[in-house]
PyMOL Python script that loads the backbone (N, CA, C, O; Angstrom):
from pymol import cmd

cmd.read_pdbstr("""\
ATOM      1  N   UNK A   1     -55.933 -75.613 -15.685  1.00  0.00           N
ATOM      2  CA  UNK A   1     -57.253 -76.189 -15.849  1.00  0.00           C
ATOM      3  C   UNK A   1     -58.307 -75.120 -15.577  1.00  0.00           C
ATOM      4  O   UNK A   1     -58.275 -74.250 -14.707  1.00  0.00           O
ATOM      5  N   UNK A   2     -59.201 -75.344 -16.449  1.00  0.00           N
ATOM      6  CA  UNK A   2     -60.772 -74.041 -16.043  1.00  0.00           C
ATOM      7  C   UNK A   2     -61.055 -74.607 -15.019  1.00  0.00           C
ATOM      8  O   UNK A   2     -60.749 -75.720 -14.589  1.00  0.00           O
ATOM      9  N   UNK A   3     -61.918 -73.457 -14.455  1.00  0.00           N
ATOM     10  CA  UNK A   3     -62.198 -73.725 -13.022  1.00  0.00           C
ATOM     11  C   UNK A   3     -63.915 -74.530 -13.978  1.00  0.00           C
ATOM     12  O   UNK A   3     -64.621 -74.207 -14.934  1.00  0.00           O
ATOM     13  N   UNK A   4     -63.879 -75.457 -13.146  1.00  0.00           N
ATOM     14  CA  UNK A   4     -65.550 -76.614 -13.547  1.00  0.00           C
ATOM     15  C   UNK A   4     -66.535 -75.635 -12.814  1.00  0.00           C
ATOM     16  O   UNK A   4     -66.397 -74.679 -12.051  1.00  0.00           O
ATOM     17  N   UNK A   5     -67.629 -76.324 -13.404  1.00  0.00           N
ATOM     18  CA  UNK A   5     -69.203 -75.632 -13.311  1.00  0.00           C
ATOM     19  C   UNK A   5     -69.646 -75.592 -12.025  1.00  0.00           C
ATOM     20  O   UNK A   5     -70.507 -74.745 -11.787  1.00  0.00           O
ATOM     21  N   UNK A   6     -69.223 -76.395 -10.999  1.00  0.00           N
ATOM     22  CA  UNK A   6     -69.373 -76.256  -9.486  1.00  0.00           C
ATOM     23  C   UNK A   6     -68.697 -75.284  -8.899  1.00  0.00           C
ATOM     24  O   UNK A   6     -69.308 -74.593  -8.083  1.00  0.00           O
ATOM     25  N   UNK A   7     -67.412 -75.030  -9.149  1.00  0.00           N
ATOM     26  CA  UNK A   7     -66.500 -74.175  -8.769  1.00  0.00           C
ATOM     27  C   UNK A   7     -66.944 -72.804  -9.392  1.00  0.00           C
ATOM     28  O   UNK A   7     -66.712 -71.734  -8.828  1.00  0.00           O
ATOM     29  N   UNK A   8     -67.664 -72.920 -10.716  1.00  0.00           N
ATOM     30  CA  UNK A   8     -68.166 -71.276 -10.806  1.00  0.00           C
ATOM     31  C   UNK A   8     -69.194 -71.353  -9.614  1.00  0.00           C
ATOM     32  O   UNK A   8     -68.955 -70.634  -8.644  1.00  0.00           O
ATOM     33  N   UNK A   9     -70.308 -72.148  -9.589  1.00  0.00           N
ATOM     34  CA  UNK A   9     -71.097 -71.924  -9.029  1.00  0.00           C
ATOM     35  C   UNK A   9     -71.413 -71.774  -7.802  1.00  0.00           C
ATOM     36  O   UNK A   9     -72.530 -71.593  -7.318  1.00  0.00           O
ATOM     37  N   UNK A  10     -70.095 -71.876  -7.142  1.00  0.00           N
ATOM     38  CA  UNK A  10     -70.059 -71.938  -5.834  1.00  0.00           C
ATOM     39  C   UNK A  10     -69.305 -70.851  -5.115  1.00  0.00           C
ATOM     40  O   UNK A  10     -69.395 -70.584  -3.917  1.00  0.00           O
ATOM     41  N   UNK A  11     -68.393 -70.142  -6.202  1.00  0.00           N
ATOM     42  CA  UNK A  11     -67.604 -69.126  -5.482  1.00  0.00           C
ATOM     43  C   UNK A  11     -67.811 -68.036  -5.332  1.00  0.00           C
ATOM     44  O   UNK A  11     -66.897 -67.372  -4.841  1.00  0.00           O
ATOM     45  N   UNK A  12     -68.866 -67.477  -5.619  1.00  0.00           N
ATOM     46  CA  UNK A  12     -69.435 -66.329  -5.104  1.00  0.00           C
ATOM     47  C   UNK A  12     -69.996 -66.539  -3.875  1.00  0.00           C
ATOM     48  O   UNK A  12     -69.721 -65.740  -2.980  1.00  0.00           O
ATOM     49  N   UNK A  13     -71.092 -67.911  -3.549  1.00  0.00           N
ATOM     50  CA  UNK A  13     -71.106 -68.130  -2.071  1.00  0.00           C
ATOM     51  C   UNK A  13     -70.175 -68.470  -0.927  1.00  0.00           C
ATOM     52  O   UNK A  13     -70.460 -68.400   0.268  1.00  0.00           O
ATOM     53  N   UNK A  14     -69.145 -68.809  -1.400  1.00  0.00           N
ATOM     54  CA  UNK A  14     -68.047 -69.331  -0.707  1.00  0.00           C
ATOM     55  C   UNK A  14     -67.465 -68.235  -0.293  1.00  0.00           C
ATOM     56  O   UNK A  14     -67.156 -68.255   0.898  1.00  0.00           O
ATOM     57  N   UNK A  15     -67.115 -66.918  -1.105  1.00  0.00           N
ATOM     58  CA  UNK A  15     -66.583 -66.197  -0.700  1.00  0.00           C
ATOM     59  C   UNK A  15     -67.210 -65.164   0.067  1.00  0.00           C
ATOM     60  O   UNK A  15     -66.714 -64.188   0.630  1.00  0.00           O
ATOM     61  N   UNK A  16     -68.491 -65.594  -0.022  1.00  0.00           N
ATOM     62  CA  UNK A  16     -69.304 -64.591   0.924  1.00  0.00           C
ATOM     63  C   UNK A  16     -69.792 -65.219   2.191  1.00  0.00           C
ATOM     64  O   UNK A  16     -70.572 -64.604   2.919  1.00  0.00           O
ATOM     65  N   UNK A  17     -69.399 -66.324   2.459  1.00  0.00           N
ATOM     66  CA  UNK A  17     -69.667 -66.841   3.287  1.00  0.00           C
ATOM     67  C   UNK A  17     -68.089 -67.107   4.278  1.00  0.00           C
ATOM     68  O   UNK A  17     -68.084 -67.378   5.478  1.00  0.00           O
ATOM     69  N   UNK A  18     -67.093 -66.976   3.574  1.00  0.00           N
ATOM     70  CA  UNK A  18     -65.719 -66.963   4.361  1.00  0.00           C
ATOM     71  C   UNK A  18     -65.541 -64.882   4.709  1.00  0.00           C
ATOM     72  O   UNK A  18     -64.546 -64.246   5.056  1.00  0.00           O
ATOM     73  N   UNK A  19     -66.368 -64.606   4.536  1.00  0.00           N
ATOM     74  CA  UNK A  19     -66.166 -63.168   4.433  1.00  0.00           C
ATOM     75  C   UNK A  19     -66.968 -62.900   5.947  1.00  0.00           C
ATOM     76  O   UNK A  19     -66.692 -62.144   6.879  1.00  0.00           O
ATOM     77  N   UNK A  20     -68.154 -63.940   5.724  1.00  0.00           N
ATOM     78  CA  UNK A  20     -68.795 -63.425   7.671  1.00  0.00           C
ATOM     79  C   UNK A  20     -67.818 -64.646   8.377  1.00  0.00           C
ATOM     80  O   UNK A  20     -67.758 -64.512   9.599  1.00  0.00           O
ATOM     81  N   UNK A  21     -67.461 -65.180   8.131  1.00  0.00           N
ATOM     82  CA  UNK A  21     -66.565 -66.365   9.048  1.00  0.00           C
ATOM     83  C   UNK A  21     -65.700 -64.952   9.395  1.00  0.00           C
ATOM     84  O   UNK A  21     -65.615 -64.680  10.593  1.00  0.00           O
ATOM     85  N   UNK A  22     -65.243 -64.306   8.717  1.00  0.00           N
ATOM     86  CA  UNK A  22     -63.712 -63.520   9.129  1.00  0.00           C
ATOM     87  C   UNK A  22     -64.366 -62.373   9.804  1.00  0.00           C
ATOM     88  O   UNK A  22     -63.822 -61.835  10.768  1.00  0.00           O
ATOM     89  N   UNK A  23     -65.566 -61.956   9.317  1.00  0.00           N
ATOM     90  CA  UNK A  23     -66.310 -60.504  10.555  1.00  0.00           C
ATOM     91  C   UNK A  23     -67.058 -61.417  11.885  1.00  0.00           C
ATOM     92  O   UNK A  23     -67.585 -60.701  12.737  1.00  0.00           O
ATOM     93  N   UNK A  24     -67.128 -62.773  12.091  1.00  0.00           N
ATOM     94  CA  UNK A  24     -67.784 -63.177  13.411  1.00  0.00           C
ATOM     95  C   UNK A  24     -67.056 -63.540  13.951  1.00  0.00           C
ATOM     96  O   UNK A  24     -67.334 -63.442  15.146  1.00  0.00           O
ATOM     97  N   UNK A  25     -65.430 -64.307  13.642  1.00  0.00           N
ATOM     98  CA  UNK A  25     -64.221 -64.808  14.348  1.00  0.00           C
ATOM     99  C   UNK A  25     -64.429 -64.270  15.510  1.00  0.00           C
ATOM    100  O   UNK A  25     -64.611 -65.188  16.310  1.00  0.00           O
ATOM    101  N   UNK A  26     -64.509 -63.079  16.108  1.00  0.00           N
ATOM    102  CA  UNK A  26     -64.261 -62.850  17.538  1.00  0.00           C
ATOM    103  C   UNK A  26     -65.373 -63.139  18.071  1.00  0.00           C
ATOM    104  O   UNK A  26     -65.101 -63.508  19.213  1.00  0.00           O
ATOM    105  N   UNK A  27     -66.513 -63.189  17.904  1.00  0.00           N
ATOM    106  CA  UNK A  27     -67.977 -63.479  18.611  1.00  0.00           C
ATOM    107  C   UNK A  27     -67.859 -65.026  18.621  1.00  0.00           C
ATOM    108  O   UNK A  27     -68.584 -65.490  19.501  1.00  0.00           O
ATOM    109  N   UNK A  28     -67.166 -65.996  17.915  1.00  0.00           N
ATOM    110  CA  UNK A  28     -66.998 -67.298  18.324  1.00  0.00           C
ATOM    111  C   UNK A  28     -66.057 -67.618  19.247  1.00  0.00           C
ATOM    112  O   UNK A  28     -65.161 -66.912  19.710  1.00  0.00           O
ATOM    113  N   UNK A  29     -66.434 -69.111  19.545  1.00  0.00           N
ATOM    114  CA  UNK A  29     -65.536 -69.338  20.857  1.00  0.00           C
ATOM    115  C   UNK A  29     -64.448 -69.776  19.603  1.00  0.00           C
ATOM    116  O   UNK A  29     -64.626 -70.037  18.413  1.00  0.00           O
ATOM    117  N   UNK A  30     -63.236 -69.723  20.474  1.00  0.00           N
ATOM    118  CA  UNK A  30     -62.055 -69.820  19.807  1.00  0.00           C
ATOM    119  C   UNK A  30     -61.456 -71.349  19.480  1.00  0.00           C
ATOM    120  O   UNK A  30     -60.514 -71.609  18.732  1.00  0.00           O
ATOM    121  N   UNK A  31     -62.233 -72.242  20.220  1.00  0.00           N
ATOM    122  CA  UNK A  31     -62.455 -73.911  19.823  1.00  0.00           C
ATOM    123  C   UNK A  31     -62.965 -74.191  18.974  1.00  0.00           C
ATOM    124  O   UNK A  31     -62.553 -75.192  18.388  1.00  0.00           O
ATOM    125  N   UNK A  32     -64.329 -73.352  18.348  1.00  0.00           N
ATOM    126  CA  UNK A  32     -64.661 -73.410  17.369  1.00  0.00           C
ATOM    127  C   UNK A  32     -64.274 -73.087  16.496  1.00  0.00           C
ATOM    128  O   UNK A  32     -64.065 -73.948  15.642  1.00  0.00           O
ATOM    129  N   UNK A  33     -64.018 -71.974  16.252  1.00  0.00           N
ATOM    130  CA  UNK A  33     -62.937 -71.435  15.073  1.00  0.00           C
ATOM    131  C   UNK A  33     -61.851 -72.503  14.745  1.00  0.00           C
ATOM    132  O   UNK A  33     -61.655 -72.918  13.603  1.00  0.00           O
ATOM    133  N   UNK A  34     -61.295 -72.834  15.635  1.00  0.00           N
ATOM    134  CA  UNK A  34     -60.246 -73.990  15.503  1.00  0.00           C
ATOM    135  C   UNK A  34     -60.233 -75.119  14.835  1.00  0.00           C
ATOM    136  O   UNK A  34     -59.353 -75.553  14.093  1.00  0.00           O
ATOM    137  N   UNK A  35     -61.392 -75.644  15.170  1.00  0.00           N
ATOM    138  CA  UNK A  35     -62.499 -76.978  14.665  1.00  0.00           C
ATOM    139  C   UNK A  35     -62.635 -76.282  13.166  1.00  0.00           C
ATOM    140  O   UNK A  35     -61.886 -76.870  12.385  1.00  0.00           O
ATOM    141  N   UNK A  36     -63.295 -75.312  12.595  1.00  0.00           N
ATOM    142  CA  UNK A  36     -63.394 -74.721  11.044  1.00  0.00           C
ATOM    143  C   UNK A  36     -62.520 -74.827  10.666  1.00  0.00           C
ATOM    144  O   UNK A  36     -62.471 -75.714   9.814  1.00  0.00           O
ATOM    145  N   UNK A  37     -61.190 -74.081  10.949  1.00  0.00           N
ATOM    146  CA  UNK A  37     -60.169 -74.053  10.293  1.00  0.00           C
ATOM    147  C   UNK A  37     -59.928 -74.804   9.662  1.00  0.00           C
ATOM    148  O   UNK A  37     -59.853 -74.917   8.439  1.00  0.00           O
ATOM    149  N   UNK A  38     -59.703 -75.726  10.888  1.00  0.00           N
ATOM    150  CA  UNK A  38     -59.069 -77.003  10.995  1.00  0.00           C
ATOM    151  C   UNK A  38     -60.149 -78.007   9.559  1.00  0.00           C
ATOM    152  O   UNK A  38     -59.499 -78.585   8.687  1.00  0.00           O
ATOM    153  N   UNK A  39     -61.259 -78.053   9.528  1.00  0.00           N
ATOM    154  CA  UNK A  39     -62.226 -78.458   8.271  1.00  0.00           C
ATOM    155  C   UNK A  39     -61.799 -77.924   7.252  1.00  0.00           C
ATOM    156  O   UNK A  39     -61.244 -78.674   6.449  1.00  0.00           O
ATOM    157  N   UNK A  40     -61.896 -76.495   6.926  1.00  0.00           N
ATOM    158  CA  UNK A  40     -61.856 -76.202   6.015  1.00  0.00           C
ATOM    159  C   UNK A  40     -60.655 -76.810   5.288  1.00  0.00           C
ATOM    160  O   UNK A  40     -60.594 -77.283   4.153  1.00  0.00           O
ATOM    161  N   UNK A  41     -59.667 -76.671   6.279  1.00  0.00           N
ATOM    162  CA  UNK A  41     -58.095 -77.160   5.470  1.00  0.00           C
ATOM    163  C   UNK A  41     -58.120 -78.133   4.513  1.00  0.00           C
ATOM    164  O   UNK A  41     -58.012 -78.065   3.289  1.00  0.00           O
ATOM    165  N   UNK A  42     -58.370 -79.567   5.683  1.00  0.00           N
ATOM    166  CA  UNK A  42     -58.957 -80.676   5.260  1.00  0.00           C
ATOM    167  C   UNK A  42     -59.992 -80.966   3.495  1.00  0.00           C
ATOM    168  O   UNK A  42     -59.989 -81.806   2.595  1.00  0.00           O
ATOM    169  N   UNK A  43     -60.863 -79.470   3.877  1.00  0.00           N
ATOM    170  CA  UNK A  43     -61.670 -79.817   2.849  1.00  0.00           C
ATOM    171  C   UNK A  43     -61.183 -79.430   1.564  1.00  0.00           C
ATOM    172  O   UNK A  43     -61.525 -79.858   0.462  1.00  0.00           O
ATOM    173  N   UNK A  44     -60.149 -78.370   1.922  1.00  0.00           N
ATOM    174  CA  UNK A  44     -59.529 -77.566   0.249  1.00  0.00           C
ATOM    175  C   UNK A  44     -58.243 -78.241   0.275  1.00  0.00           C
ATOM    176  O   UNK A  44     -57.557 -77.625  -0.541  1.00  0.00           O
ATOM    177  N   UNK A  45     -57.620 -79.086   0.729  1.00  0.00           N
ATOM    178  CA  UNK A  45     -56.681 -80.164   0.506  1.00  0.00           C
ATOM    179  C   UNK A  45     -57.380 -80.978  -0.399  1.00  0.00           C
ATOM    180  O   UNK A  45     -56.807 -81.124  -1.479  1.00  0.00           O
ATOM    181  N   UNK A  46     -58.779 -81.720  -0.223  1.00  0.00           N
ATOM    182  CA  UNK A  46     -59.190 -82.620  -1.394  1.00  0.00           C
ATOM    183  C   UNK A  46     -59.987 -81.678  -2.322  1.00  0.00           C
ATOM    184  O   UNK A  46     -60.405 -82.179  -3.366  1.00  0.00           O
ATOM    185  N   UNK A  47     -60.130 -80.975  -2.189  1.00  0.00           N
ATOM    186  CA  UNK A  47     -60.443 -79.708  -3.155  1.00  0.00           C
ATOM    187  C   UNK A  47     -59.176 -79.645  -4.273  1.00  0.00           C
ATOM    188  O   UNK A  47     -59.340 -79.721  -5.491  1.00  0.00           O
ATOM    189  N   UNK A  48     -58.199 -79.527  -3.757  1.00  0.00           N
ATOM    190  CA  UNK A  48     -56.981 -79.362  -4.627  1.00  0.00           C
ATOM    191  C   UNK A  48     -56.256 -80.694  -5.188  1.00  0.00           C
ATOM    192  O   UNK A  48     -55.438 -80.690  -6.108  1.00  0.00           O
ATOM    193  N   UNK A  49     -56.720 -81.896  -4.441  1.00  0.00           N
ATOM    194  CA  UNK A  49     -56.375 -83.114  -5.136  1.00  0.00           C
ATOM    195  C   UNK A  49     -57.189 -83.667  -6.411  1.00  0.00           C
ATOM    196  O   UNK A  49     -56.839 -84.179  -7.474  1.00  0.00           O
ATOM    197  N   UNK A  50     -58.884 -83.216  -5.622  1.00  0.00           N
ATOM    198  CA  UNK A  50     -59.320 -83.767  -6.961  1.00  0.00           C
ATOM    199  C   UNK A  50     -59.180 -82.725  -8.302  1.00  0.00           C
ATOM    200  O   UNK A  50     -59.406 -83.408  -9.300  1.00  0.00           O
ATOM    201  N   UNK A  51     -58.919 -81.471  -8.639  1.00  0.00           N
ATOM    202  CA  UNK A  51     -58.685 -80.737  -9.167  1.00  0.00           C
ATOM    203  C   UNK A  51     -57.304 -81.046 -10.186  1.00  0.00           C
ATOM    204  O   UNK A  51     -57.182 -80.803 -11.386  1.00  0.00           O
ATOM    205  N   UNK A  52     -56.280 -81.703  -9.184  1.00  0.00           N
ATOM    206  CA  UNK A  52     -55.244 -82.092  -9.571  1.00  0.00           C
ATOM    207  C   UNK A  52     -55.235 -82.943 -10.639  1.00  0.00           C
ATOM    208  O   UNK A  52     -54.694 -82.821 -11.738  1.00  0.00           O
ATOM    209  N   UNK A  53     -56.184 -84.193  -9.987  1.00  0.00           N
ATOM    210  CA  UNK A  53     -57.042 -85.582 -10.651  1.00  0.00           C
ATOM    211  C   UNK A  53     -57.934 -85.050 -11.807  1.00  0.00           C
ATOM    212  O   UNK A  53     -57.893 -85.808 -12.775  1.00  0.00           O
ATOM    213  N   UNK A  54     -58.501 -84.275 -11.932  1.00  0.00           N
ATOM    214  CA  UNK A  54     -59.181 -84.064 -13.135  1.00  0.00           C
ATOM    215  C   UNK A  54     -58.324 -83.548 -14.347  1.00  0.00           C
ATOM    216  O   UNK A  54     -58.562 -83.704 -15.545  1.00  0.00           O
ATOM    217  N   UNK A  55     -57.138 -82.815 -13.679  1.00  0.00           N
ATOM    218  CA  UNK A  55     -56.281 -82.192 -14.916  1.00  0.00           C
ATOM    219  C   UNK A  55     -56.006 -83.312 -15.433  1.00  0.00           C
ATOM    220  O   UNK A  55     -56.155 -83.420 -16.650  1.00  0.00           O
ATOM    221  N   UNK A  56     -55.633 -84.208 -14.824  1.00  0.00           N
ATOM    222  CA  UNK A  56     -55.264 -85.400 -16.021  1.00  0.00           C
ATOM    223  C   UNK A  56     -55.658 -86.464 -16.276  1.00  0.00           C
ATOM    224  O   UNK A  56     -54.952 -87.394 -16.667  1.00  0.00           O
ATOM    225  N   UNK A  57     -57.653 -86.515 -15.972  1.00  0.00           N
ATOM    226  CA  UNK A  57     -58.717 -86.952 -16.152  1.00  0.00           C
ATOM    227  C   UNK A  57     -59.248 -86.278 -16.648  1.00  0.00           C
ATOM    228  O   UNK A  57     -60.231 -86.823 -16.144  1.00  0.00           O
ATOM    229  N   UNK A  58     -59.809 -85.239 -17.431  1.00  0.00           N
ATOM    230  CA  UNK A  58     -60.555 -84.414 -17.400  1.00  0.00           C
ATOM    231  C   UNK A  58     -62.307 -84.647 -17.928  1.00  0.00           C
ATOM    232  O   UNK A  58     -63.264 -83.880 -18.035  1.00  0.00           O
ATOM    233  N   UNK A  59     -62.175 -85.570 -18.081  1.00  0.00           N
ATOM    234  CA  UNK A  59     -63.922 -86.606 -18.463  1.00  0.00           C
ATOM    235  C   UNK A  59     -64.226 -87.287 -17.287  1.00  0.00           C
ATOM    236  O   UNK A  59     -65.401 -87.594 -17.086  1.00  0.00           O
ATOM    237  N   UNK A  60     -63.127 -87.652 -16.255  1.00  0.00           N
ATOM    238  CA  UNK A  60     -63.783 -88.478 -15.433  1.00  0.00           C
ATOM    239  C   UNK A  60     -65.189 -87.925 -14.540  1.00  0.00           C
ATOM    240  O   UNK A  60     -65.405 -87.144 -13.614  1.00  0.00           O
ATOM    241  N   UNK A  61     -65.604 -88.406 -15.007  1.00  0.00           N
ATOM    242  CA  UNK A  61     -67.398 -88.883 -13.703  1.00  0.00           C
ATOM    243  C   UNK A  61     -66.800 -88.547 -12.383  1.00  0.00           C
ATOM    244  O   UNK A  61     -66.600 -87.415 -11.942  1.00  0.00           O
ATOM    245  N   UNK A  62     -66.507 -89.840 -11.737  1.00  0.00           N
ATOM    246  CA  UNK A  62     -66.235 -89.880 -10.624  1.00  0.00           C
ATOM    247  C   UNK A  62     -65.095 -88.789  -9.954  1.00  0.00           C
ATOM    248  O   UNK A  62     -64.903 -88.799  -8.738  1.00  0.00           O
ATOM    249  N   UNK A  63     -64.426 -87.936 -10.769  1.00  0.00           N
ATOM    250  CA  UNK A  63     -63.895 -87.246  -9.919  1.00  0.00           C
ATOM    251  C   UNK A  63     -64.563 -86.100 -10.060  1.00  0.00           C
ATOM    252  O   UNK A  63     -64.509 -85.604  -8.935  1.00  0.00           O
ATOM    253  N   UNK A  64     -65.241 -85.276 -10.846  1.00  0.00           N
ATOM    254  CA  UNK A  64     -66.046 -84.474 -10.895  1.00  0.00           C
ATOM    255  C   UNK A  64     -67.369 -84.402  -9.571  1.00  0.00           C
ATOM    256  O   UNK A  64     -67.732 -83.301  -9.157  1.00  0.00           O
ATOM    257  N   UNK A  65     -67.948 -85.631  -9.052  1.00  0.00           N
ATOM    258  CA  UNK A  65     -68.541 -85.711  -8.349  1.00  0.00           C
ATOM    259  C   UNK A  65     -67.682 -85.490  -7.009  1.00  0.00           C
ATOM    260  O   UNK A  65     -68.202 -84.867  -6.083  1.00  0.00           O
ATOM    261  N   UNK A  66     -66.007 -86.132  -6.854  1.00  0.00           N
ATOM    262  CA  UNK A  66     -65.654 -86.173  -5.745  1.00  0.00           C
ATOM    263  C   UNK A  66     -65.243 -84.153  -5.553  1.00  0.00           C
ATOM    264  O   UNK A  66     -65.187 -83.532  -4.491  1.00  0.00           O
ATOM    265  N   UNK A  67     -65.122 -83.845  -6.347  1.00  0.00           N
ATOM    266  CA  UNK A  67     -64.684 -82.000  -6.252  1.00  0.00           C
ATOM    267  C   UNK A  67     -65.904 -81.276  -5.986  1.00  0.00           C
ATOM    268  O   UNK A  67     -65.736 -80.285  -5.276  1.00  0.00           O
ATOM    269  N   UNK A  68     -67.519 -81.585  -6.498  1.00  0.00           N
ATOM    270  CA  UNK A  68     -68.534 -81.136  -6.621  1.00  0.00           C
ATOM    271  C   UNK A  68     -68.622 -81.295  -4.618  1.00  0.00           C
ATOM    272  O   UNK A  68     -68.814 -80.481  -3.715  1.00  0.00           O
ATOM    273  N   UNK A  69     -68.399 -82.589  -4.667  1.00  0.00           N
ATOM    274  CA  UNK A  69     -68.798 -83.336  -2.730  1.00  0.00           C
ATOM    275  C   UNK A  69     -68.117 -81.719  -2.108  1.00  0.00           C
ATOM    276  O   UNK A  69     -68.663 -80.784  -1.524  1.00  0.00           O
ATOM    277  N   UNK A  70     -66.722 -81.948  -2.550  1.00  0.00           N
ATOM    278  CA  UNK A  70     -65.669 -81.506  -1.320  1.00  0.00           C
ATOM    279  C   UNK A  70     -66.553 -79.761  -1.358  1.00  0.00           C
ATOM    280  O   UNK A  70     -67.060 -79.204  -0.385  1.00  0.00           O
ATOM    281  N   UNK A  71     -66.506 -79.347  -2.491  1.00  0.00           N
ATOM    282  CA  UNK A  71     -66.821 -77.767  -2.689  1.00  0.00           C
ATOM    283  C   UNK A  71     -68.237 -78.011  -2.251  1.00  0.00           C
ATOM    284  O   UNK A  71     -68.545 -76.832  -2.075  1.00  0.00           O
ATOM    285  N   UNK A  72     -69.439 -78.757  -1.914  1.00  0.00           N
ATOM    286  CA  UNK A  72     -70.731 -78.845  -1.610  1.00  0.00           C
ATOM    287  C   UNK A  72     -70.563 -78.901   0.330  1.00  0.00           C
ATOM    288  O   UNK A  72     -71.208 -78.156   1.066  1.00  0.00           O
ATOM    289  N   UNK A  73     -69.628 -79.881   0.790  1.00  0.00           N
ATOM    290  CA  UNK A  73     -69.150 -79.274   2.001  1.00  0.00           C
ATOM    291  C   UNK A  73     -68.592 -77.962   2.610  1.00  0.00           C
ATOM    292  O   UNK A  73     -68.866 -77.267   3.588  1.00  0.00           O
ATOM    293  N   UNK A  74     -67.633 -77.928   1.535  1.00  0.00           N
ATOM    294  CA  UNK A  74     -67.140 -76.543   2.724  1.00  0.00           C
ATOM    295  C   UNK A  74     -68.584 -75.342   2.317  1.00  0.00           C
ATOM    296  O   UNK A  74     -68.929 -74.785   3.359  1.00  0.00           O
ATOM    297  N   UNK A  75     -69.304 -74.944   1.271  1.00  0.00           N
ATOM    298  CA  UNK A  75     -70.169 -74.080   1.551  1.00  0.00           C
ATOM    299  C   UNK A  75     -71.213 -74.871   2.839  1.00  0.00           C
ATOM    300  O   UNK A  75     -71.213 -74.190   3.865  1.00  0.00           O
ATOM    301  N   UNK A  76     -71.930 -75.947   2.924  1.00  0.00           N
ATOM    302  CA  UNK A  76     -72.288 -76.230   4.173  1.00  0.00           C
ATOM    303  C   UNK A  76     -71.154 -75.946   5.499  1.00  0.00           C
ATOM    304  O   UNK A  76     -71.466 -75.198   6.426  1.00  0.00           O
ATOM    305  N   UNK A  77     -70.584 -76.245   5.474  1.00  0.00           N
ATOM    306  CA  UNK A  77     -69.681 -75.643   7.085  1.00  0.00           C
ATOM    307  C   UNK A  77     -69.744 -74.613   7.089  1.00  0.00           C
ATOM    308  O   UNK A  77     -69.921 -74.086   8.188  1.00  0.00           O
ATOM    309  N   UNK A  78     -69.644 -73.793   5.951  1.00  0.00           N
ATOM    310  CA  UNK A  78     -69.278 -71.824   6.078  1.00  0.00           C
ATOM    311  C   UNK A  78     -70.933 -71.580   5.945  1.00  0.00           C
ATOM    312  O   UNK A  78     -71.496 -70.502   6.131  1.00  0.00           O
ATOM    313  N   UNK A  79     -71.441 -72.587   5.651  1.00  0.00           N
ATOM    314  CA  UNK A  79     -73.282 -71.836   6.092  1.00  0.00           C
ATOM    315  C   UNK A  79     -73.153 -72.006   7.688  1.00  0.00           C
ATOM    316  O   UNK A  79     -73.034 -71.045   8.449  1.00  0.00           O
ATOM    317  N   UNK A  80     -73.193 -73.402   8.112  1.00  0.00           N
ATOM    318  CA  UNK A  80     -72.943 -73.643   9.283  1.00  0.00           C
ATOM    319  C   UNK A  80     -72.755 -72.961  10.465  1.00  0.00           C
ATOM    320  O   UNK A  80     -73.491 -72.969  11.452  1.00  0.00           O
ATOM    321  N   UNK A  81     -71.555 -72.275  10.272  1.00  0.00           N
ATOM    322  CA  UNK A  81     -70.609 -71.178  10.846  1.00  0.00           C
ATOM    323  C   UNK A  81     -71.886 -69.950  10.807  1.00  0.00           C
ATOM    324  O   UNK A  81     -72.530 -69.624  11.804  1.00  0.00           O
ATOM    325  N   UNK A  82     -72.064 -69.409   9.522  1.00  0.00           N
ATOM    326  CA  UNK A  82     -72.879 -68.774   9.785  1.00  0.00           C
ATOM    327  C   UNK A  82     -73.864 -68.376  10.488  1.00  0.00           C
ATOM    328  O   UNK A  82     -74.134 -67.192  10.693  1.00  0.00           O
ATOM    329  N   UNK A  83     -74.361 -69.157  10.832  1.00  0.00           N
ATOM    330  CA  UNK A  83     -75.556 -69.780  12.047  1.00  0.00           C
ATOM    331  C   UNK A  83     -75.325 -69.702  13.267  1.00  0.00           C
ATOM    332  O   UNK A  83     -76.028 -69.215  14.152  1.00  0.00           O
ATOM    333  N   UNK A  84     -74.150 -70.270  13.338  1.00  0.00           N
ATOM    334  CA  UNK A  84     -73.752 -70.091  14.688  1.00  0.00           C
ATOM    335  C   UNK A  84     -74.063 -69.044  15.409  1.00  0.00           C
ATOM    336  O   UNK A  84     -73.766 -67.942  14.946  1.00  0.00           O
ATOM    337  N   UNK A  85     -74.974 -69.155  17.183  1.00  0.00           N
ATOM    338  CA  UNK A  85     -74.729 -68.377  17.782  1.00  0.00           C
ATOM    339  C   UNK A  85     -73.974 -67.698  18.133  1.00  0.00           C
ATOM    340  O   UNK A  85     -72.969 -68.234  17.667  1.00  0.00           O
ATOM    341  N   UNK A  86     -73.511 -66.505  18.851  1.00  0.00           N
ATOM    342  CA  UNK A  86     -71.764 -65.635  19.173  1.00  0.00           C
ATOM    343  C   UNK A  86     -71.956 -66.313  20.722  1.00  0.00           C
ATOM    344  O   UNK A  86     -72.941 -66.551  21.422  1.00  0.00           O
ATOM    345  N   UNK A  87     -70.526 -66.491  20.878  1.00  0.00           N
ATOM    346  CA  UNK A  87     -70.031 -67.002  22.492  1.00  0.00           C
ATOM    347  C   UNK A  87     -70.532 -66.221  23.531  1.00  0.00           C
ATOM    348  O   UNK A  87     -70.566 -65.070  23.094  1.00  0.00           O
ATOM    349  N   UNK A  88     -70.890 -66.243  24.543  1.00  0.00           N
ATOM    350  CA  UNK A  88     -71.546 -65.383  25.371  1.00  0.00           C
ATOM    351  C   UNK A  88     -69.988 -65.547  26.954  1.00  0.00           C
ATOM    352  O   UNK A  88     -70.106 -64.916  28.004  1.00  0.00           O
TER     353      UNK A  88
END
""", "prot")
cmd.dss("prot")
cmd.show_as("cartoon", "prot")
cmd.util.cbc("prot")
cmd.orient("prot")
């Protein structure tokens, strides 16, 4: 399946934004990191279901919106992260 118009549009931020997640890992507390992970997983698990769901939907509405959601979250968490103060 092509990657959809959200998924272009999002993976240049995504990957630049999992790119300072991986240079601040040590300046976070390590609960936190844990807690991300632990999201992100979650979030590219239905990332990869609805993806799944569209291959053999590929008009559906509603799943297009549910892949647009999941990929519109994880760049909010990896902004998120970003933000984050470093552990003192």
């Amino acid at each position: 399946m092509q990657p959809t118009a959200s998924e272009i549009a999002f993976a240049g931020e995504i990957v630049q934004l999992q790119s300072v997640l991986s240079q601040r890992r040590a300046q976070l507390d390590p609960e936190t990191v844990k807690v991300v992970e632990d999201n992100l997983n979650v979030i590219d698990m239905a990332v990869k279901r609805a993806r799944a769901a569209l291959s053999k939907d590929p008009a559906s509405g509603f799943l297009t919106r549910q892949l647009d959601n999941a990929l519109q979250k994880k760049v909010d968490l990896l902004r998120t992260v970003a933000l984050l103060p470093a552990s003192t």
